[in-house]
MARROTI-503310 format. One record per residue (C-alpha): x, y, z; residue number from 0. Coordinates in nm, 2 decimals. Layout:
u/v/w/rodren
X/Y/Z/NUM
...
// end
This chain:
u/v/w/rodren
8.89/10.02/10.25/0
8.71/9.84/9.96/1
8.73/9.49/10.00/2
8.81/9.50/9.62/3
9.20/9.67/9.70/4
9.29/9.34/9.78/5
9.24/9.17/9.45/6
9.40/9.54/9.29/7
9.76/9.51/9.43/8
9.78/9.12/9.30/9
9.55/9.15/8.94/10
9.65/9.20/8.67/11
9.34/9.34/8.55/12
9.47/9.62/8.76/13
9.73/9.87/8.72/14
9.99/10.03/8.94/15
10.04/10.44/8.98/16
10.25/10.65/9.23/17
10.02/10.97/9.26/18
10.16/11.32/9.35/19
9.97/11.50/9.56/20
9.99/11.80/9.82/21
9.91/11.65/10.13/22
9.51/11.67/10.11/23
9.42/11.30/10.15/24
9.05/11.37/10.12/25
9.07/11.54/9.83/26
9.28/11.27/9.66/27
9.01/10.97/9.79/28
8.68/11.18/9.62/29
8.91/11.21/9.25/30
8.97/10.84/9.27/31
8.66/10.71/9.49/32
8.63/10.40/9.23/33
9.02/10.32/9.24/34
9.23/10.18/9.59/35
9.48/10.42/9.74/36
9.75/10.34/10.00/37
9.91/10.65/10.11/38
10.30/10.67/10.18/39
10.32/11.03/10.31/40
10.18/11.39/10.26/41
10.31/11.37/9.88/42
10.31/11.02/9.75/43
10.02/10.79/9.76/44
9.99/10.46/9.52/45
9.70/10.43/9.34/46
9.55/10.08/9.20/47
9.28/10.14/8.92/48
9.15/9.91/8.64/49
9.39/9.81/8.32/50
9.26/10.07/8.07/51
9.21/9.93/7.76/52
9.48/10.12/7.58/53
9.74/10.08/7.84/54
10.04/9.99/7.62/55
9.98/10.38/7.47/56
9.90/10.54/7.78/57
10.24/10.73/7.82/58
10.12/10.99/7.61/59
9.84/11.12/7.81/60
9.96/11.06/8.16/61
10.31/11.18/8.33/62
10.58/10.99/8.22/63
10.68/10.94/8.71/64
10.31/10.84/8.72/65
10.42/10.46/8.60/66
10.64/10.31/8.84/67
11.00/10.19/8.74/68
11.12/9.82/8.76/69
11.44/9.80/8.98/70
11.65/9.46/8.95/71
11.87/9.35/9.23/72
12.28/9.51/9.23/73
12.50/9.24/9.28/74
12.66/8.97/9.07/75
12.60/8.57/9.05/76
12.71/8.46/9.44/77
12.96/8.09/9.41/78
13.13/7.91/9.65/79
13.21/8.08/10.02/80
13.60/8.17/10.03/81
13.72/8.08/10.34/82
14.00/8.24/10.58/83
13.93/8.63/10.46/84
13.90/8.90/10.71/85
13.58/8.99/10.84/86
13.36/9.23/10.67/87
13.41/9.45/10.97/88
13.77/9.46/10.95/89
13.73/9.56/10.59/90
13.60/9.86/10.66/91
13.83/9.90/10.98/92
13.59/9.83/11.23/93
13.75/9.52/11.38/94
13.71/9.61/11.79/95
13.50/9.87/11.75/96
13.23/9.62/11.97/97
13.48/9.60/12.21/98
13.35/9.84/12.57/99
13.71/9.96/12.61/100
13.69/10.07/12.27/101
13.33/10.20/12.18/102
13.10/9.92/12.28/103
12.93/9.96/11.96/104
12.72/9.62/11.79/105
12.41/9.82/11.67/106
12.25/9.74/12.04/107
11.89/9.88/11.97/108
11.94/10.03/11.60/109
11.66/9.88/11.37/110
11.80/9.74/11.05/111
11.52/9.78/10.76/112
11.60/9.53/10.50/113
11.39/9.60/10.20/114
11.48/9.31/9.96/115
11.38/8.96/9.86/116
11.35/8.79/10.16/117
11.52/8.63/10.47/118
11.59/8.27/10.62/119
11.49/8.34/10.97/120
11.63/8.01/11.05/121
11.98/8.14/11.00/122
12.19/8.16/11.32/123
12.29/8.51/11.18/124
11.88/8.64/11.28/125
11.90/8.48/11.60/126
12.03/8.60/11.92/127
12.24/8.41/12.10/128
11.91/8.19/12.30/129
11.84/8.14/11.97/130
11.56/8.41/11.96/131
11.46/8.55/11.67/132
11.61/8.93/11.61/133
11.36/9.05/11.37/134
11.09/9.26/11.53/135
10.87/9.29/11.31/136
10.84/9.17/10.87/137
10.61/9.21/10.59/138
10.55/8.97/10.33/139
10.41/9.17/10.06/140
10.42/8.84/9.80/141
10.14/8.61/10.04/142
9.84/8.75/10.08/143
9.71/8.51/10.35/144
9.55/8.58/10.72/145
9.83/8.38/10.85/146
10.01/8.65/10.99/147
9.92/8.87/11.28/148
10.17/9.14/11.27/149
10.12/9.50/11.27/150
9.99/9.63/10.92/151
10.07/10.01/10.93/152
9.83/10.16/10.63/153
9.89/9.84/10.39/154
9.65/9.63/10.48/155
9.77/9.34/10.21/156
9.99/9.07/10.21/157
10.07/8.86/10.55/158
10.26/9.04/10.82/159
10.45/8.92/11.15/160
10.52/8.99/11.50/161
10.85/8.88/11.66/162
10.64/8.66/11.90/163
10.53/8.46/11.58/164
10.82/8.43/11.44/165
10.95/8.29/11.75/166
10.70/7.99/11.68/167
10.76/7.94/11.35/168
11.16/7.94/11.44/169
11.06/7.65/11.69/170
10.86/7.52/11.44/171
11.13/7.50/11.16/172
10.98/7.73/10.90/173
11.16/7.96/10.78/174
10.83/8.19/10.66/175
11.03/8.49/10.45/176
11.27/8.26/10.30/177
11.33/8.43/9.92/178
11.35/8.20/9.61/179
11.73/8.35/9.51/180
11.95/8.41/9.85/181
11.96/8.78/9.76/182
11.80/8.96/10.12/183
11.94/8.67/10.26/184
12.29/8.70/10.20/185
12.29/9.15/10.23/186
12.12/9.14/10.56/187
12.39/8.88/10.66/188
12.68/9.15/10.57/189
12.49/9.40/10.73/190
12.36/9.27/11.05/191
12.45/8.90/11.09/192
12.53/8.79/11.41/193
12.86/8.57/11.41/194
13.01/8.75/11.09/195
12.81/9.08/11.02/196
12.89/9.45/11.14/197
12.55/9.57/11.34/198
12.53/9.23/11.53/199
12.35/9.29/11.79/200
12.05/9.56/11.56/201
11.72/9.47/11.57/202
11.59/9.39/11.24/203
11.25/9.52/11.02/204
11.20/9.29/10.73/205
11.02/9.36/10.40/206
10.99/9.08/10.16/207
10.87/9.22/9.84/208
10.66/9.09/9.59/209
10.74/9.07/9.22/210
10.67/9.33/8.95/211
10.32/9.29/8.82/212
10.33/9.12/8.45/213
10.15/9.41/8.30/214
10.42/9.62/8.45/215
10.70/9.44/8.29/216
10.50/9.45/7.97/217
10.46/9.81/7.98/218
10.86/9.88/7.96/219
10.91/9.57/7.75/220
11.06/9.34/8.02/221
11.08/8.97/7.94/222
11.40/8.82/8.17/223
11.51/8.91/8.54/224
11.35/8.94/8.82/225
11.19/9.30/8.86/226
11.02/9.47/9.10/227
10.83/9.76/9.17/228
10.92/10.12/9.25/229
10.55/10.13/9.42/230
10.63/9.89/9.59/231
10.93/9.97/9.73/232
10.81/10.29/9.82/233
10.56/10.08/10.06/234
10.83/9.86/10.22/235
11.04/10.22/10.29/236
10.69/10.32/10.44/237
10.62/10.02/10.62/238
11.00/10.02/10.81/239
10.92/10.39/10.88/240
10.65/10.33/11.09/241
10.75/10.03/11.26/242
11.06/10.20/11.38/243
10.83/10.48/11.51/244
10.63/10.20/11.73/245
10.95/10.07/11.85/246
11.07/10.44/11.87/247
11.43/10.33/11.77/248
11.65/10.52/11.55/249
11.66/10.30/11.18/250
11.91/10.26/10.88/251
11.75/10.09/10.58/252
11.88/9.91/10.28/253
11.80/9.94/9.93/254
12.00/9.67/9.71/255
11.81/9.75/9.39/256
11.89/9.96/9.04/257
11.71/10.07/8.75/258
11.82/10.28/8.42/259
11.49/10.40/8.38/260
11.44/10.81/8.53/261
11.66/11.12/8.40/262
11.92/11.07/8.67/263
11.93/11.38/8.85/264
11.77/11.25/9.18/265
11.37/11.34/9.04/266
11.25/10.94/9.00/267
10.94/10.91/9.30/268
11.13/10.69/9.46/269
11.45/10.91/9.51/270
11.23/11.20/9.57/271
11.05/11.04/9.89/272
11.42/10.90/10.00/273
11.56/11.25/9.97/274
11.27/11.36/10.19/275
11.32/11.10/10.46/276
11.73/11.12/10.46/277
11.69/11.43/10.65/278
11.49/11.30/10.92/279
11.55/11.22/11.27/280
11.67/10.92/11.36/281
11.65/10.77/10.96/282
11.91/10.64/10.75/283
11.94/10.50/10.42/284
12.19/10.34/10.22/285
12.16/10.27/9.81/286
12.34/10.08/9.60/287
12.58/10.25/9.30/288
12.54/9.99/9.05/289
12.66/9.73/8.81/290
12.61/9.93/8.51/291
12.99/10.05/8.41/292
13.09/9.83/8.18/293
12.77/9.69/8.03/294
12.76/9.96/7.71/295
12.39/10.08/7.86/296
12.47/10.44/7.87/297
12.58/10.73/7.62/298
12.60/11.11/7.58/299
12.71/11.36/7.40/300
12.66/11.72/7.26/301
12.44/11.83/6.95/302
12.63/12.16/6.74/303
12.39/12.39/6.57/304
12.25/12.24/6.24/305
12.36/11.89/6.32/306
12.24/11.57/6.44/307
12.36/11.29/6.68/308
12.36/10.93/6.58/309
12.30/10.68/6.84/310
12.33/10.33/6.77/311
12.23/10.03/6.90/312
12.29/9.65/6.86/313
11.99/9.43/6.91/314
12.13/9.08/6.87/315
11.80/8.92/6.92/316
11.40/9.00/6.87/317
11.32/9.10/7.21/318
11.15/9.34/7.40/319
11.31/9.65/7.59/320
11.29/10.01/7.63/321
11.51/10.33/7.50/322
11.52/10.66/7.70/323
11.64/10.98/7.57/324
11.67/11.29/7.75/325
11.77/11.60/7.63/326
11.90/11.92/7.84/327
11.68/12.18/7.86/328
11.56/12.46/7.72/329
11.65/12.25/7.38/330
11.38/12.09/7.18/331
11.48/11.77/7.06/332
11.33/11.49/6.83/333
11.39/11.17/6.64/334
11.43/10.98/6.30/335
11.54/10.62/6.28/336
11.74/10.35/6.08/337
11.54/10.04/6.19/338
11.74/9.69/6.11/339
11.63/9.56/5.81/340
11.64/9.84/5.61/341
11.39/10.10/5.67/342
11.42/10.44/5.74/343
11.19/10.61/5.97/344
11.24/11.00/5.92/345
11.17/11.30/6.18/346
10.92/11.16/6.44/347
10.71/11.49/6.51/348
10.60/11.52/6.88/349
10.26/11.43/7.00/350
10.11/11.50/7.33/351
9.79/11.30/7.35/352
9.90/10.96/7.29/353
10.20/10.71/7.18/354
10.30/10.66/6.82/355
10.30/10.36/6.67/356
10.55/10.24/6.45/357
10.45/9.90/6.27/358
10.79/9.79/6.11/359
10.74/9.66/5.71/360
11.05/9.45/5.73/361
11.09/9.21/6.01/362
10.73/9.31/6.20/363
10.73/9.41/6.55/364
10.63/9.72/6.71/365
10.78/10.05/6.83/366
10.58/10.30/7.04/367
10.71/10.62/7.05/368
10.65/10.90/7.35/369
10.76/11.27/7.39/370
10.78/11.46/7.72/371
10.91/11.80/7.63/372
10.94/11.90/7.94/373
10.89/11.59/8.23/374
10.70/11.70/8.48/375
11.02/11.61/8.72/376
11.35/11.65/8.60/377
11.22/11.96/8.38/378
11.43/11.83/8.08/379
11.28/11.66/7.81/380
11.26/11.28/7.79/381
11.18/11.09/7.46/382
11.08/10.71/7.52/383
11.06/10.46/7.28/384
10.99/10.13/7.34/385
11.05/9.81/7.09/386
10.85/9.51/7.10/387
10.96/9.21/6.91/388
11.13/9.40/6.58/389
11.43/9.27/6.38/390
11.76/9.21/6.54/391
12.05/9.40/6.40/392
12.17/9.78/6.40/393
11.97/10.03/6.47/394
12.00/10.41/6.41/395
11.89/10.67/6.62/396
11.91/11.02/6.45/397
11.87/11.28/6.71/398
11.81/11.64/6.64/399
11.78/11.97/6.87/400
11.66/12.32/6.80/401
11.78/12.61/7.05/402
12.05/12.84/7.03/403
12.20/12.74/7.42/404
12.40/12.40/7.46/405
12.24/12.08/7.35/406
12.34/11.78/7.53/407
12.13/11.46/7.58/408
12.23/11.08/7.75/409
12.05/10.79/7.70/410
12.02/10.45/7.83/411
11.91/10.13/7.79/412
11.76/9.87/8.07/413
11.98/9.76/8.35/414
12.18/9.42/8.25/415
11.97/9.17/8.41/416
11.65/9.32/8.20/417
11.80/9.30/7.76/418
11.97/9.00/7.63/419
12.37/9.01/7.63/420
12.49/9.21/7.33/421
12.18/9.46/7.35/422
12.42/9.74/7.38/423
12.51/10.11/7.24/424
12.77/10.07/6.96/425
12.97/10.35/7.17/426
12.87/10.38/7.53/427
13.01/10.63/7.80/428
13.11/10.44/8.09/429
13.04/10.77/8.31/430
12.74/10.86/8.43/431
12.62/10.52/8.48/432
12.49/10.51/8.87/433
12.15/10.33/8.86/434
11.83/10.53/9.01/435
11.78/10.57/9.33/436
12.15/10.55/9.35/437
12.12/10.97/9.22/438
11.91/11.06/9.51/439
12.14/11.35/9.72/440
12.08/11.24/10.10/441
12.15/10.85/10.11/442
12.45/10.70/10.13/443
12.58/10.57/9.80/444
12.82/10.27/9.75/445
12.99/10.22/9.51/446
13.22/9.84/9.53/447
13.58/9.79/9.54/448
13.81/9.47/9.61/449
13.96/9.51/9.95/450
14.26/9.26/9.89/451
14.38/9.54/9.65/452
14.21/9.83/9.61/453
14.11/9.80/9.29/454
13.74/9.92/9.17/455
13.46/9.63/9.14/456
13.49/9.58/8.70/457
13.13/9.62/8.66/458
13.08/9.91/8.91/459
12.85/10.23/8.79/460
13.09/10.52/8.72/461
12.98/10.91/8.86/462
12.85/11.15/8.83/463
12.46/11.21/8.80/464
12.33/11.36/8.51/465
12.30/11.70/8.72/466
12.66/11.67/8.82/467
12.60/11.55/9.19/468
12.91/11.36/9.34/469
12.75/11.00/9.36/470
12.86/10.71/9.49/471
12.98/10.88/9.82/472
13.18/10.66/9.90/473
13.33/10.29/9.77/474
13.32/9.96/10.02/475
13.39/9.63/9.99/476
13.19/9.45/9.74/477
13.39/9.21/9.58/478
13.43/8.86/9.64/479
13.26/8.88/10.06/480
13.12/8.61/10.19/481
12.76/8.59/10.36/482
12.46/8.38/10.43/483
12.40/8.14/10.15/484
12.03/7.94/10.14/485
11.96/7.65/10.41/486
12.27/7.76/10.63/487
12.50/7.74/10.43/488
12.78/8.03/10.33/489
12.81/8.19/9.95/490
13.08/8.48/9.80/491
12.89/8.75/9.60/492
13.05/9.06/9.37/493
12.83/9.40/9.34/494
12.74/9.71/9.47/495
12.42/9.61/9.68/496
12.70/9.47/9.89/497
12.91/9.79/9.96/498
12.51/9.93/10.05/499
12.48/9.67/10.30/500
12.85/9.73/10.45/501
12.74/10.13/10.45/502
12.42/10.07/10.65/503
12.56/9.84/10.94/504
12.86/10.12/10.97/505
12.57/10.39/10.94/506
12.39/10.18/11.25/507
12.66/10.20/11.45/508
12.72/10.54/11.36/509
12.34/10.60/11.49/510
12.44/10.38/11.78/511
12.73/10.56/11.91/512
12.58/10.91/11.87/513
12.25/10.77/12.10/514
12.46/10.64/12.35/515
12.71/10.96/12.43/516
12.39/11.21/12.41/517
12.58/11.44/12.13/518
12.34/11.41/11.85/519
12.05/11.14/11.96/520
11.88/11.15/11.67/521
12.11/11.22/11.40/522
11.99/11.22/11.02/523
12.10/10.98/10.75/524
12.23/11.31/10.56/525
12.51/11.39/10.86/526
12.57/11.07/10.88/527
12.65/11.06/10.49/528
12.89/11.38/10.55/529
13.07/11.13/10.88/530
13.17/10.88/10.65/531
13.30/11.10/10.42/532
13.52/11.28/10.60/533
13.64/10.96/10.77/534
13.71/10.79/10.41/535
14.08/10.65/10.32/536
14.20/10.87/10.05/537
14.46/10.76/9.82/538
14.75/11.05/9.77/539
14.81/10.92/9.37/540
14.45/11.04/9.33/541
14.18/11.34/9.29/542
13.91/11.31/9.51/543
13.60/11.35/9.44/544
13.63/11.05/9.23/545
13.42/10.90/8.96/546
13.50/10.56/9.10/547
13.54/10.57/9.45/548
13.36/10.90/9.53/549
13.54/11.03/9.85/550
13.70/10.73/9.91/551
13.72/10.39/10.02/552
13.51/10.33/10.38/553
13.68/10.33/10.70/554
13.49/10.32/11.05/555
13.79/10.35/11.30/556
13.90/10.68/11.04/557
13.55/10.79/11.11/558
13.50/10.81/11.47/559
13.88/10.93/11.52/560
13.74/11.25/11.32/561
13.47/11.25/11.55/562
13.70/11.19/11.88/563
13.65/11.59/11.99/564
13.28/11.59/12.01/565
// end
């Protein structure tokens, strides 16, 4: 490899690309034989090639699912631990379940992949119970030292570990993967942590992943939150994939992160390579729902003939952030807008070779403007359009379509943690608000509810998917549960990457006790999706599926008493 890849995936004289290709690596290495490519399987690769000099208008002439998304973590500010509530395994009914007269199942020899933003491997949760560490192998893609001696797989960057060195650094007191905010900390704790978690006796594959290059979150016009990298998510998925092959143990992962950005229908990069692996062998993976119902970030509608939708949208601040439209196909659709401060931008006409530019008169600023007629994914057409520092106020979106079948479109704006509060549609649709890669069809999906009553999480994405796929599968607990806080301590948290981490202990177990009778040894994450489905609590006073809850609310015991015949 060129010694220069390394300086590519930290530079920011470099920029990132996920590269679609047919399985021909050699091919792929003589097109871009000045560039750095780390390859995730026979389809995806990520490529690292120098900043071009017009990168802000670069939409135009490359494919919009060339430029990775920026996820932000799914879950709510943690506070204070609450103490005396059940365990997180008796929330889902799995209280016993450990138990050898029952089922004798603790994730015993299930790898856990936690793909998040680090780990205290100090906590008593990682450790087994002579205070070994349980974490076989981690990744830390944000050092990139020689410190590490662990086994690199195909991404030779960053500082990777072995369980035996994480053994010494345990001794040693230094807690190496420990994550500035608590956040893979605290899920992995739910999911596999050892006095109050549900898998507590997994072993555990740990990706700690860097931060979202600056150019990046430039691009799509992000300038608060922490944001990370589809790419490099796509690596850390990678990465677990091929550990658990050299440990040849079955492995559920966990994905606690949510974006707005992609069409929704499961045709993102990321969702495309997780709906390829959820049918696998012996692989499992669990996604959060969201956070995005009640934040105004979403809205539909239909367009009659000779008429035009009017989207609006409050900016309360100059800012940064992006706009996505996407229209059903085979209808042609286009823009005009009402831009605060008084001007009046009429019909945008759609280019193909490169971004317009729209220099606001009033107020200053920038707008680049991008068409896709028909994205090279979802096969509908997206129009982007991205705003960089213009007035605050109202905005007016005039949208027009051409086509004599249905016209629909949706449109949304970043996830919550990306635009200021306020930065909302003036009438948003509360449906259809499931962040990506929570649209994907094989993993499980989570959406959170509040075990003391039953009642959705407030904030909770709302079904369906744009393509009218039935997601989130199923709801867990995800309000107010309490897990690993930083330095030892314990926190409470609210959001949907917490129902994920509930689904993918119950989905290690479910791995667990399918290994250990010999039925189905190397189940799929996809049967294992259907399982918990049929084993969900379903409410009589309500028709399932469910925009909120999916199938229903999570229950392990329910599960394996469907399973009781096999």
């Amino acid at each position: 490899m060129n010694e220069n890849c390394y300086e590519a995936v930290y530079s920011e004289d470099y920029a990132d690309y996920i590269v679609e290709y047919n399985g021909d690596r050699q091919v792929l290495e003589e097109i871009y034989s000045n560039a750095c490519l780390f390859f995730i399987d026979n389809r995806y690769a990520i490529l690292y090639s120098k900043k071009r000099s017009d990168y802000m208008e670069s939409f135009g002439n490359l494919a919009y699912n060339i430029f990775p998304k920026l996820l932000a973590p799914m879950d709510a500010a943690v506070g204070e631990a609450a103490y005396n509530t059940p365990s997180i395994l008796s929330m889902i009914n799995g209280e016993n379940l450990d138990n050898e007269s029952v089922l004798g199942l603790d994730g015993k020899d299930i790898v856990i992949g936690i793909v998040d933003t680090g780990i205290d491997i100090l906590n008593e949760e990682f450790l087994n119970e002579y205070g070994r560490t349980r974490i076989k192998y981690a990744w830390d893609q944000s050092v990139n030292s020689s410190s590490g001696d662990g086994y690199a797989g195909e991404f030779p960057f960053g500082t990777y570990y072995t369980e035996e060195q994480l053994n010494r650094f345990v001794e040693e007191g230094n807690s190496v993967l420990r994550g500035e905010d608590n956040h893979g900390n605290y899920l992995a704790s739910i999911a596999a942590g050892r006095n109050n978690g549900i898998a507590v006796n997994s072993d555990l594959v740990v990706v700690k992943l860097k931060k979202a290059k600056e150019n990046l979150k430039e691009l799509y016009g992000v300038r608060q939150g922490e944001a990370y990298s589809e790419a490099d998510i796509m690596l850390a998925i990678a990465y677990i994939l091929q550990c658990s092959y050299r440990l040849r143990k079955t492995v559920s992962i966990l994905i606690g992160f949510g974006t707005n950005s992609g069409s929704h229908t499961g045709s993102a990069a990321l969702e495309a390579y997780i709906n390829n692996i959820g049918i696998l062998r012996g692989v499992c993976v669990s996604v959060a729902g969201g956070n995005e119902g009640s934040a105004g970030h979403h809205t539909d509608g239909d367009i009659e003939d000779n008429e035009q939708a009017v989207i609006e949208i409050n900016v309360p601040e100059k800012t940064a952030f992006t706009l996505e439209i996407w229209g059903k196909a085979p209808g042609v659709y286009a823009i005009g807008m009402d831009i605060a401060g008084g001007e009046i931008i009429d019909r945008i006409p759609p280019r193909f070779d490169r971004s317009q530019i729209i220099k606001p008169i009033f107020g200053g600023g920038t707008i680049y403007v991008d068409y896709f007629l028909v994205e090279g994914q979802a096969g509908d057409e997206l129009i982007l359009v991205r705003f960089f520092d213009t007035p605050r106020g109202l905005y007016r979106i005039t949208l027009t379509a051409t086509g004599t079948v249905e016209k629909q479109y949706r449109a949304w704006l970043p996830v919550s943690s990306f635009v200021p509060e306020g930065l909302v549609f003036t009438n948003p649709v509360t449906w259809g608000t499931v962040t990506v890669p929570g649209t994907a069809v094989t993993p499980i999906v989570s959406g959170a509810y509040n075990y003391s009553d039953g009642s959705i999480y407030v904030n909770g994405s709302r079904g369906y998917t744009a393509n009218s796929v039935v997601k989130p599968d199923i709801a867990a607990p995800g309000v107010n549960i309490t897990g690993a806080g930083p330095y030892g301590t314990k926190v409470t948290g609210s959001g949907s990457s917490i129902s994920a981490a509930c689904a993918v202990g119950a989905a290690a177990l479910m791995q667990q006790w399918s290994r250990d009778r010999g039925l189905s040894p190397y189940i799929n994450g996809n049967q294992i999706r259907q399982y918990l489905i049929r084993g969900a609590d379903r409410e009589n006073s309500r028709r399932y599926p469910d925009r909120y809850y999916g199938f229903g609310t999570l229950n392990l015991r329910k599960t394996f008493e469907s399973l009781r015949n096999l």
